[in-house]
C-alpha positions as CSV (number, residue, x, y, z in Angstrom):
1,X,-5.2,-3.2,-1.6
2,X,-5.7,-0.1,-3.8
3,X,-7.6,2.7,-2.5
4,X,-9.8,2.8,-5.2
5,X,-11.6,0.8,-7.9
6,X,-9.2,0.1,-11.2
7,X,-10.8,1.2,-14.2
8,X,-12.9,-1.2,-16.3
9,X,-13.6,-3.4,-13.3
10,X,-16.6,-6.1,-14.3
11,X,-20.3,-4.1,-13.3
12,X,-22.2,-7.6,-11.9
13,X,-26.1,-6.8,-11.0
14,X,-28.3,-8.4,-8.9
15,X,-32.3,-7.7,-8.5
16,X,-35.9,-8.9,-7.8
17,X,-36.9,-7.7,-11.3
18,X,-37.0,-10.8,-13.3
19,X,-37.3,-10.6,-16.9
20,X,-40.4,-9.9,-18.0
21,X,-40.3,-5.9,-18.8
22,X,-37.6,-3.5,-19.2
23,X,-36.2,-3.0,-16.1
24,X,-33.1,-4.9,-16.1
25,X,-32.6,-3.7,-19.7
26,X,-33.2,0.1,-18.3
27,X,-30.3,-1.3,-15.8
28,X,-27.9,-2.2,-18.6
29,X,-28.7,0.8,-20.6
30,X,-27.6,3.5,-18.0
31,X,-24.7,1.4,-17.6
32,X,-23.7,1.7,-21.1
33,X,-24.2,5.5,-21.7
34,X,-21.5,5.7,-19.3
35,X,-19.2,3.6,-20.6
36,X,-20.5,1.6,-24.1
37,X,-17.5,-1.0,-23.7
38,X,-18.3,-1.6,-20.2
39,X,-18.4,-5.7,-19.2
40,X,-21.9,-6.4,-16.9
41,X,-22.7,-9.6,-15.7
42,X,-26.0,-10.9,-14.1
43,X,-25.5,-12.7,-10.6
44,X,-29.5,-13.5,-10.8
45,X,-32.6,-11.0,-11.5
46,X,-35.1,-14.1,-10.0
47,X,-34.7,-12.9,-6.4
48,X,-38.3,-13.7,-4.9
49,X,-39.6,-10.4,-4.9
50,X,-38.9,-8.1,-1.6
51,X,-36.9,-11.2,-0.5
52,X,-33.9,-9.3,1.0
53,X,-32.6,-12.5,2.9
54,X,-32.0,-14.3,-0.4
55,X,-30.3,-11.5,-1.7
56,X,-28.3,-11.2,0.7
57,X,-27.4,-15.1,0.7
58,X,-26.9,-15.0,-3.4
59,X,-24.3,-11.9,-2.8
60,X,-22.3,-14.0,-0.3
61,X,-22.5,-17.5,-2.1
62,X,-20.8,-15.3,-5.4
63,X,-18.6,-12.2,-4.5
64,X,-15.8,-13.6,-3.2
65,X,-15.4,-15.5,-6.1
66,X,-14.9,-12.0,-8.3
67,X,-11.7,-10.6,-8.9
68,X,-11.1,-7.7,-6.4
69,X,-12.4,-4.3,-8.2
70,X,-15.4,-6.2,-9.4
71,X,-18.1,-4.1,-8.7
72,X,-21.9,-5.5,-7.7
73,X,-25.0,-3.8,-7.9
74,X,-27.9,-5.7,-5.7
75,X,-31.3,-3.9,-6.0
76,X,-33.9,-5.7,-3.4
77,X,-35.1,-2.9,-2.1
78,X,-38.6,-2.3,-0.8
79,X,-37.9,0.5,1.2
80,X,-37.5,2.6,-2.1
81,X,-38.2,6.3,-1.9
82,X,-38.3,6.1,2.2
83,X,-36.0,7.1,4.4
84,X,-33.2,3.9,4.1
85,X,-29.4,5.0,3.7
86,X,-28.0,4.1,0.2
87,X,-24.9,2.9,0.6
88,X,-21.5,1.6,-0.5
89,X,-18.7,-0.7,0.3
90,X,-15.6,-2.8,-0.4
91,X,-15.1,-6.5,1.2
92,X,-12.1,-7.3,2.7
93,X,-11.2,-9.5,-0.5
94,X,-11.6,-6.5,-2.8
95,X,-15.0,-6.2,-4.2
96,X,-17.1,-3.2,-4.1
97,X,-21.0,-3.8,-3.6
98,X,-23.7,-0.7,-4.3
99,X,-26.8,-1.6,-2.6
100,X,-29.8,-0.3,0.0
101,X,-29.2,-0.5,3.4
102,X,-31.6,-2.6,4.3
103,X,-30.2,-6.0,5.5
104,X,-28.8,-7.1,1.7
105,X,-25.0,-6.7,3.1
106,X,-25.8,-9.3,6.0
107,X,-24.1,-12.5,4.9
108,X,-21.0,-10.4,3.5
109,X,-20.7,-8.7,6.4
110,X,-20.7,-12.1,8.6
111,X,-18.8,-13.8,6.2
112,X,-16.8,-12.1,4.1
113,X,-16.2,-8.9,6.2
114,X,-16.6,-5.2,5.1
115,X,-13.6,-3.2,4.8
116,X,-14.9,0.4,4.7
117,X,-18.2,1.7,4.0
118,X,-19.5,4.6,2.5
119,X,-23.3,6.5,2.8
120,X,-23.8,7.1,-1.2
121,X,-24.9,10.8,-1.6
122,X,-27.4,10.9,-4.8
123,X,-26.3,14.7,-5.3
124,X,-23.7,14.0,-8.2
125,X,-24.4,9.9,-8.2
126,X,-27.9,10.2,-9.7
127,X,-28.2,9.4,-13.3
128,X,-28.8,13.6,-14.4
129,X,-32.9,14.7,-15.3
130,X,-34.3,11.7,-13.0
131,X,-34.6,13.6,-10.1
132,X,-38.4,13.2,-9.7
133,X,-38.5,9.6,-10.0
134,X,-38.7,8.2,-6.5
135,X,-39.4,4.6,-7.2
136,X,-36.3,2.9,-9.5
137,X,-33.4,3.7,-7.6
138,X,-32.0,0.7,-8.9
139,X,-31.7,2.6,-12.5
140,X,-31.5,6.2,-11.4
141,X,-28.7,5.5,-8.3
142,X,-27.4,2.2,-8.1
143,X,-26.9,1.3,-11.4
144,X,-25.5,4.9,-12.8
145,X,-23.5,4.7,-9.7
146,X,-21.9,1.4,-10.1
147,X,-20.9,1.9,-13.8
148,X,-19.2,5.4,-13.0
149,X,-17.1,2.7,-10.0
150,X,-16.3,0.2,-12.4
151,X,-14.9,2.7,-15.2
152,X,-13.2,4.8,-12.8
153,X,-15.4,7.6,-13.6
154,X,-15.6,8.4,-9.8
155,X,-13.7,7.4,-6.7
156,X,-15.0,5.1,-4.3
157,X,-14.0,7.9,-1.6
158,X,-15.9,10.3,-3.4
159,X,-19.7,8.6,-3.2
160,X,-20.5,10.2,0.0
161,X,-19.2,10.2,4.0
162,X,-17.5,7.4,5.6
163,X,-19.8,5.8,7.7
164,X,-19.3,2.9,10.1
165,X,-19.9,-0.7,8.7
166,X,-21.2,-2.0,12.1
167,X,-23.7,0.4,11.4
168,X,-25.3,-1.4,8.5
169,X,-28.4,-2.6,9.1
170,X,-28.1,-6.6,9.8
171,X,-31.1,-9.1,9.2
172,X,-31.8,-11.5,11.9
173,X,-29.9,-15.0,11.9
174,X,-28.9,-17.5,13.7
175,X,-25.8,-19.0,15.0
176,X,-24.2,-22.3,14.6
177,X,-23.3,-24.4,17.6
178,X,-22.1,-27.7,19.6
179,X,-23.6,-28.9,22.1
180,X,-21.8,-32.5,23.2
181,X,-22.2,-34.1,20.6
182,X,-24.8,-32.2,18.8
183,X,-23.9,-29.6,16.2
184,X,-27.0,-27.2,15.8
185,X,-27.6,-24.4,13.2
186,X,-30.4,-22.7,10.6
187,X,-31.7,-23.4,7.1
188,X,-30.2,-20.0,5.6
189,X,-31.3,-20.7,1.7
190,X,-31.9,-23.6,-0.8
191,X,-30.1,-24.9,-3.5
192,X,-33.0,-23.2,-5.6
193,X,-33.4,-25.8,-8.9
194,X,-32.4,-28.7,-6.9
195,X,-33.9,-28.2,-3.3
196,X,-31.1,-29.1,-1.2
197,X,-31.0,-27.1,2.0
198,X,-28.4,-24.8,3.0
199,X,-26.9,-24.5,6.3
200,X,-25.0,-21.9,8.3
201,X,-22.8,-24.6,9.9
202,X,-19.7,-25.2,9.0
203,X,-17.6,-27.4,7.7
204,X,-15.3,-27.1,10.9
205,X,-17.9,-27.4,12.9
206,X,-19.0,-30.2,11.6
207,X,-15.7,-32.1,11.6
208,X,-16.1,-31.7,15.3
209,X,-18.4,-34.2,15.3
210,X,-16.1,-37.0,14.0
211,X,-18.0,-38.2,11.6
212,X,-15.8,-40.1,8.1
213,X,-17.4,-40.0,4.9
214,X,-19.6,-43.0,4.2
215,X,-20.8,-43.3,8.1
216,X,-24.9,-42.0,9.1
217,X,-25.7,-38.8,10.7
218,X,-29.2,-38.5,12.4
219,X,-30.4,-34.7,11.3
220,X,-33.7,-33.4,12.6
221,X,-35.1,-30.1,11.3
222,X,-37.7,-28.0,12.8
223,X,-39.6,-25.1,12.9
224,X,-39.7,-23.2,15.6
225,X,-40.6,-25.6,18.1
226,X,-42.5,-27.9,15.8
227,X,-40.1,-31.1,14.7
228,X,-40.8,-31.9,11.2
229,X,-38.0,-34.3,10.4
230,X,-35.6,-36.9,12.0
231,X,-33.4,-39.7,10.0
232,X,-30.5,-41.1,9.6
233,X,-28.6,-40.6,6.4
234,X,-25.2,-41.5,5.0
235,X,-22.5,-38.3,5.3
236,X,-20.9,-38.4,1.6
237,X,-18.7,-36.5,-0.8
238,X,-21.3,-35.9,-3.5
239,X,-24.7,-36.8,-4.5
240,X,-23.5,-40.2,-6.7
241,X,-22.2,-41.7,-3.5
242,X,-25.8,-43.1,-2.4
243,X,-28.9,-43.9,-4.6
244,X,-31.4,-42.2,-6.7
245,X,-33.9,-41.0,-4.1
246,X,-31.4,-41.7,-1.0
247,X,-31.0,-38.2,1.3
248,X,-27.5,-37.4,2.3
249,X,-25.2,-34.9,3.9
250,X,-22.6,-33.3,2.4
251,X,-20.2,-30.2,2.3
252,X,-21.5,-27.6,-0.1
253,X,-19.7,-25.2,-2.7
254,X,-19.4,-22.6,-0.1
255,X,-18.1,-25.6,2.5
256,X,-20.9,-25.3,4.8
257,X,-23.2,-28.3,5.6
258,X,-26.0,-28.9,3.4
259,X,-29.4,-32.2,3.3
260,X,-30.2,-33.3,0.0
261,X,-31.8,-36.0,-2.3
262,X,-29.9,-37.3,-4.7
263,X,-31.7,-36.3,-8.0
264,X,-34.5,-35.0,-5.6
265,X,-35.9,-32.1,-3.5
266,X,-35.7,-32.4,-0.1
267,X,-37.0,-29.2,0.2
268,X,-40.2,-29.8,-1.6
269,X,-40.4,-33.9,-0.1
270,X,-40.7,-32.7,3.0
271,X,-42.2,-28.9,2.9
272,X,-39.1,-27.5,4.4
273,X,-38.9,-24.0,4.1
274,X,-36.0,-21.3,5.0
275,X,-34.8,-18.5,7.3
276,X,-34.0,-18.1,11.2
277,X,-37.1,-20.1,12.4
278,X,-36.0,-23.0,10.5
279,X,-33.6,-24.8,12.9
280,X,-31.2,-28.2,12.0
281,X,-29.4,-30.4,14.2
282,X,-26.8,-33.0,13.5
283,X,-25.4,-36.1,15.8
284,X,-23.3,-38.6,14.8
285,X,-25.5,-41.3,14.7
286,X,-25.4,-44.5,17.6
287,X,-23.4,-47.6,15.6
288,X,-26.6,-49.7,16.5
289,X,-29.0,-47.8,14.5
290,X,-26.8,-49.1,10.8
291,X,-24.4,-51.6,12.3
């Protein structure tokens, strides 16, 4: 792996800004006055705002996807102007991701894995006569920042000290498990326009379960320690294998196990909701229930 980012690497950003005022374009304009041929990219700007969970969920579902050198700039950042580390690192696979440390690094850490880390220093990586704002880092840091990576205009091992990736702060989350013959995990995100839910168990650990494509799986879902849902559905390849309006499970783009309704929202037909509280369970269902 080189030891730093190659020149005119892709500059990919990420925010809570939407698109309704200048922000993001205040974003791509910094990035330019470094380098006016430079190639950006928008993972999304529709993170719900303060959401840092779901930006740290979009971040994982797309970087490793990215050539290595690619560099990401994720701005979810609440914390602004307090006390919270800037900071950045490189994934095992390559990429290089500029971001608060505030829990946004939490899936890519788990997942992925984080090669080194560095605490970003804004003396020298602060775009120059916006020292007295305190409140759009994501301009005035991150995005200066990740444009100087991505052009080679500074070193990766010249942002700031090394600093130890366990020591990034990690959002709470659950873990995936089997229990006999009970696989057990969370609801980590949804399928946004489509409302299928996203689990964090995967597709080994489903396969433990024995389960061929075509046979029922009983899934319940709860909250806490409320049930909300139990059913049977069919386990499938894709959404055409059952009827309009039929649920089924199926292996996602990220080959983890995901619930949904074929040309439906499961999400919104049964007020299901995301996070560590929101807990799924999978069995392979009894022959006498469909047989």
């Amino acid at each position: 792996m080189p030891s730093d980012t190659p020149p005119r690497a892709a500059l990919v950003l990420q925010s809570d800004f939407g698109v309704s005022d200048g922000a993001v374009s205040a974003m791509y304009g910094v990035a330019f006055k470094v380098e006016p041929s430079l190639r950006i990219f928008d993972l999304t700007h529709e993170i719900p705002q303060y959401d840092i969970w779901e930006a740290s969920y979009r971040l994982v579902q797309t970087v490793g996807y990215w050539p290595a050198g690619t560099v990401f700039v994720s701005v979810v950042d609440p914390g602004v102007g307090s006390s919270r580390r800037s900071v950045a690192v490189r994934t095992r696979t390559g990429q290089v991701i500029v971001t608060p440390d505030n829990g946004t690094l939490t899936h890519v850490k788990l997942l992925l894995g984080i090669a080194e880390a560095r605490e970003l220093r804004e003396e020298g990586n602060r775009l120059s006569g916006s020292e007295l704002s305190y409140t759009f880092h994501g301009r005035d840091v991150f995005a200066y920042t990740g444009a100087r990576l991505a052009t080679g205009r500074v070193a990766f091992a010249d942002l700031g000290p090394e600093i130890d990736p366990g020591s990034l702060v990690e959002l709470a989350h659950g873990t995936a498990s089997r229990e006999g013959d009970i696989v057990s995990g969370t609801i980590d995100v949804l399928d946004v326009r489509f409302g299928s839910l996203w689990t964090n168990i995967t597709h080994e650990l489903f396969t433990e379960l024995g389960v061929d494509y075509g046979r029922r799986v009983e899934v319940a879902i709860r909250n806490d320690t409320r049930e909300l849902y139990r059913n049977t559905m069919a386990y499938e390849r894709s959404f055409a294998d059952v009827n309009v309006g039929e649920p089924l499970v199926y292996i996602n783009s990220i080959l983890n196990v995901a619930v949904a309704i074929n040309q439906g929202s499961f999400s919104r037909a049964y007020n299901i909701g995301t996070g560590p509280s929101w807990k799924i369970s999978f069995r392979k269902a009894p022959r006498i229930v469909y047989e």
